[in-house]
C-alpha positions as CSV (number, residue, x, y, z in Angstrom):
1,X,144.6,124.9,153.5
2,X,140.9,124.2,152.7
3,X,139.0,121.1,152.1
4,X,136.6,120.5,150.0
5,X,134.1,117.7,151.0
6,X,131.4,116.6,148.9
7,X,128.0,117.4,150.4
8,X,126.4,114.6,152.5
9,X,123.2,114.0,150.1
10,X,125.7,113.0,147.5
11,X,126.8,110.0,149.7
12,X,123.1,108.9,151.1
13,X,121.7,109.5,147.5
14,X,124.2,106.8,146.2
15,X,123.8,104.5,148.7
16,X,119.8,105.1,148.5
17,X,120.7,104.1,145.0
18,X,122.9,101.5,145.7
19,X,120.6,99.7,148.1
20,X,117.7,100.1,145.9
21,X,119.6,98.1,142.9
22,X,120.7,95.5,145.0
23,X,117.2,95.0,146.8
24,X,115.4,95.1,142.9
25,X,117.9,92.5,141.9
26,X,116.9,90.2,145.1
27,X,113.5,90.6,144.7
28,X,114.0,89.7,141.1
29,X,116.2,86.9,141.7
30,X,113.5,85.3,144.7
31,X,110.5,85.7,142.5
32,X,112.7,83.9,139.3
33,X,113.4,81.0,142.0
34,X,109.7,80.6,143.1
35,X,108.5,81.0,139.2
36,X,110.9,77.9,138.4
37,X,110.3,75.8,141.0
38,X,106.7,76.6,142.4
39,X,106.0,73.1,140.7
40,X,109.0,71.3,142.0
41,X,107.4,72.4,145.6
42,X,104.4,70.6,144.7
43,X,105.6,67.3,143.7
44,X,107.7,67.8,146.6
45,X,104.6,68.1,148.8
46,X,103.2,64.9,147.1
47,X,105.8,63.3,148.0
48,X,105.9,64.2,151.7
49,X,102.6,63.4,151.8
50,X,103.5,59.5,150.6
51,X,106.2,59.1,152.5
52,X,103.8,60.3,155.3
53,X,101.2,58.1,154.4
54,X,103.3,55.0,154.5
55,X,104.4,56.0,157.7
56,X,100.6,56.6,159.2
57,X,99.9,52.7,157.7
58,X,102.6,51.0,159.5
59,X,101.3,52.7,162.4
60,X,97.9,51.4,161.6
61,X,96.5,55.0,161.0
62,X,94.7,53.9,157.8
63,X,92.3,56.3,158.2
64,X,95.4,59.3,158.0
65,X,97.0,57.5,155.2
66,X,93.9,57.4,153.4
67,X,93.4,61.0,153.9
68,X,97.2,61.8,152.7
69,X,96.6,59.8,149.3
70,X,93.8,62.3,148.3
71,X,95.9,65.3,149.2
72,X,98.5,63.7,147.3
73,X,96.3,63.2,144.0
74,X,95.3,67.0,144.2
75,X,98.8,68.1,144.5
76,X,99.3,65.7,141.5
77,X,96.7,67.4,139.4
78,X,98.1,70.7,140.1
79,X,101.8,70.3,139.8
80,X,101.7,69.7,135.9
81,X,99.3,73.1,135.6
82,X,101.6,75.0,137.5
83,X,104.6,74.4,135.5
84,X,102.8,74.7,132.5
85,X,101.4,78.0,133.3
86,X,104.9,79.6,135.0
87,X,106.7,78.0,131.6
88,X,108.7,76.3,134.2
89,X,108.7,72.8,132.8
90,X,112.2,71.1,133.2
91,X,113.3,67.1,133.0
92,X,113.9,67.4,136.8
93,X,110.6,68.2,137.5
94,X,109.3,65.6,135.5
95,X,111.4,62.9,137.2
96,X,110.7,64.4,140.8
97,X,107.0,64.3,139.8
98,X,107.8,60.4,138.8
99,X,109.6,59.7,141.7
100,X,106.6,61.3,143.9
101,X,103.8,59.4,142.0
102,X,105.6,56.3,142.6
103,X,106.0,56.8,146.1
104,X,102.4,57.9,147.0
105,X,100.1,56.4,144.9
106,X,102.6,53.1,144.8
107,X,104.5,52.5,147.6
108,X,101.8,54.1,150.2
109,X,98.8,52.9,148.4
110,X,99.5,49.4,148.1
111,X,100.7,49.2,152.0
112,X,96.7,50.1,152.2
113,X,95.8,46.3,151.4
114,X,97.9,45.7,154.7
115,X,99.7,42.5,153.4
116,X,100.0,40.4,156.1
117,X,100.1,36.9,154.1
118,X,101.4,35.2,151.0
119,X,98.8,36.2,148.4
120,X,98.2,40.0,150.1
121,X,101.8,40.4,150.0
122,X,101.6,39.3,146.3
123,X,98.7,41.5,145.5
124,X,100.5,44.7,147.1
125,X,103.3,44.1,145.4
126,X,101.9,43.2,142.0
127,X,100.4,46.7,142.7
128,X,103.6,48.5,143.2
129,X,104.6,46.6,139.8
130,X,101.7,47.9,138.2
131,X,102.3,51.7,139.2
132,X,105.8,51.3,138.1
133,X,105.0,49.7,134.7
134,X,102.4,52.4,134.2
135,X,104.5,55.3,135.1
136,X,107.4,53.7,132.5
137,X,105.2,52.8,129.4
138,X,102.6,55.9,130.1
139,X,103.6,56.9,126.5
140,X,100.4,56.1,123.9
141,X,101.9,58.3,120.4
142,X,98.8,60.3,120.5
143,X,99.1,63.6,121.9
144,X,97.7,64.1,125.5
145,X,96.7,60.6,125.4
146,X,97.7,58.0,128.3
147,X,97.9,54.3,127.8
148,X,96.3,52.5,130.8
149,X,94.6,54.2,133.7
150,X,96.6,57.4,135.5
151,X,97.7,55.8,139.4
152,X,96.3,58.7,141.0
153,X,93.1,58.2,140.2
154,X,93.5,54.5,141.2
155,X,94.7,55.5,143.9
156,X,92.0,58.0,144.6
157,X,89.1,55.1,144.6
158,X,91.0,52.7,146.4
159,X,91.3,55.3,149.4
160,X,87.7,56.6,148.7
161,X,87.0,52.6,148.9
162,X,88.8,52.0,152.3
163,X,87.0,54.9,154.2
164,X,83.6,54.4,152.7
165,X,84.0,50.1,153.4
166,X,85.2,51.2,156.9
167,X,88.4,49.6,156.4
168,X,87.2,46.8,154.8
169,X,90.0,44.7,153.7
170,X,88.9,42.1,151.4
171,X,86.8,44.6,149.3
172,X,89.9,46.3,149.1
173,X,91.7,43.9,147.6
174,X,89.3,43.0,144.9
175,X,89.4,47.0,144.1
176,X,93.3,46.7,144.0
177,X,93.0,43.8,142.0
178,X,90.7,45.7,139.0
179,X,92.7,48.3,139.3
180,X,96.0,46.6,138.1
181,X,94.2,45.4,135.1
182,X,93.3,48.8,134.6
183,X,96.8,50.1,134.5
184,X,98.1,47.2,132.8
185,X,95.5,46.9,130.2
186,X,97.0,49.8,128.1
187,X,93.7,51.3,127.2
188,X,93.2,55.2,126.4
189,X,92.7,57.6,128.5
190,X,92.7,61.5,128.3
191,X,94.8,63.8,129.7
192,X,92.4,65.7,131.5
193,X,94.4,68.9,132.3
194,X,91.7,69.5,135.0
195,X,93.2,73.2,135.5
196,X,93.6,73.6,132.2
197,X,90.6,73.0,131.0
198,X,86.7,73.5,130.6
199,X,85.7,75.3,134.5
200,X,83.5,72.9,135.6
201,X,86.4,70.8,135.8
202,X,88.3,73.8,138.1
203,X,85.2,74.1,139.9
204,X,85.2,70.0,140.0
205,X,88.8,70.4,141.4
206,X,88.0,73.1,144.2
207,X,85.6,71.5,145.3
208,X,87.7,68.2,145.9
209,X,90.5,70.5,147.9
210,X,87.2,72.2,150.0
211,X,86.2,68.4,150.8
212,X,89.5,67.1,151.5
213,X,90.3,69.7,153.7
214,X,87.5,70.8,155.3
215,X,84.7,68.2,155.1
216,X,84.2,65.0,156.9
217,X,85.8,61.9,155.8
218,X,82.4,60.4,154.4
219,X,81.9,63.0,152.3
220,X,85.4,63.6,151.2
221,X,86.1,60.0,149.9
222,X,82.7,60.1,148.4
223,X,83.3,63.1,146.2
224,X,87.2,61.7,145.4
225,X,85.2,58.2,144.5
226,X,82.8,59.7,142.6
227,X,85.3,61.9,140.3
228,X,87.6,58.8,139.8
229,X,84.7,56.7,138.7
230,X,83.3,59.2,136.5
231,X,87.2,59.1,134.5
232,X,87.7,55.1,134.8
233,X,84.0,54.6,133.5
234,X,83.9,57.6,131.0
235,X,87.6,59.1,130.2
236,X,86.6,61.1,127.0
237,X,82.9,60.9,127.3
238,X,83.3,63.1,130.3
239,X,87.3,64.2,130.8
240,X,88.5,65.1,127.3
241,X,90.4,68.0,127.6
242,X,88.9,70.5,125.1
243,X,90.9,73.2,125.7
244,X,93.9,74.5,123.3
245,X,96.9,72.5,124.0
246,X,100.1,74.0,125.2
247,X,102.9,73.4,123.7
248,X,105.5,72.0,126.4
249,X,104.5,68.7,127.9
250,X,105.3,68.3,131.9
């Protein structure tokens, strides 16, 4: 009795086949994952770089911890593009980019005024109080418009501050001081959508990650100094965004 056996290419088209579905349906399925949560990864880089900046202060590595609060505010400023641009905005990324602005340019920022005393230990933690306030009442009714002044950029000039002083403590303080009021004084400011916007503020942004990353410390914290000045002292004078709004907020 003969048997008939299908031919051989019938078995290794299928599985060509086969394999080629289920590779396309991977691929598919990895590059879905990294479009949704590309900006999670960010926030989530902020916040590693916090939690390592606290841990560089209380080693008395200021210098490093000033250092990881200015990588942390360009990670801030790029997190919110990101999700915008990969429609991938979601309320858990908007709480792990809370959670990560509190913890950097709070938590690790005030342990820069190295409170040792009564009134330091005050000061730091009227800062903390001030991040936390400002992160909770950011809300101003006006579209892409913050009440009181953004933490990162606080942030950014107190670190530019430190390394420029040379770790100078007390002018720290006063800094830290001004920039509480700033926060808590409830002012407008713009929300500059620095990626999203006019591209001198992208070139204004790459240059800031060129500095941070590859220049000397002077010239880093100058540039991050000068940039958080220019938004304190002229927020819609200067850092209006004037670019069509998208409509999801992150």
């Amino acid at each position: 009795m003969w048997m008939v056996s299908p031919p051989v290419g019938v078995f290794q088209s299928t599985k060509k086949l086969f394999l080629s579905e289920r590779t396309g349906r991977g691929r598919s399925r990895a590059l879905e994952f990294i479009r949704r949560n590309a900006a999670n990864g960010l926030s989530v880089a902020n916040l590693v770089a916090g939690l390592s900046s606290i841990l560089c202060s209380l080693n008395r590595q200021h210098h490093h911890s000033c250092w990881l609060l200015l990588v942390g505010f360009l990670l801030d400023l790029a997190d919110g593009a990101v999700a915008r641009r990969l429609d991938a905005c979601s309320a858990l990324g908007a709480k792990l980019d809370d959670f990560a602005d509190f913890t950097t340019f709070g938590l690790a920022t005030a342990l820069l005024l190295q409170p040792q005393g009564v009134l330091s230990g005050v000061l730091a933690l009227a800062y903390v109080l001030a991040v936390f306030a400002r992160l909770c009442f950011f809300s101003s009714g006006i579209p892409f418009t913050y009440r009181g002044l953004p933490c990162p950029y606080a942030s950014s000039l107190l670190a530019g501050t430190f390394l420029l002083s040379g770790g100078n403590v007390t002018l720290l303080r006063v800094a830290a001081g001004i920039m509480i009021l700033f926060m808590l004084d409830q002012g407008f400011y713009p929300h500059d959508k620095v990626l999203e916007s006019q591209l001198w503020k992208k070139v204004v942004y790459a240059g800031g990650v060129a500095t941070v990353l590859f220049s000397p410390a002077t010239v880093a914290s100058v540039y991050c100094l000068a940039w958080s000045m220019s938004y304190i002292v002229f927020p819609f004078a200067i850092w209006s965004c004037k670019a069509q709004p998208l409509p999801n907020a992150y």
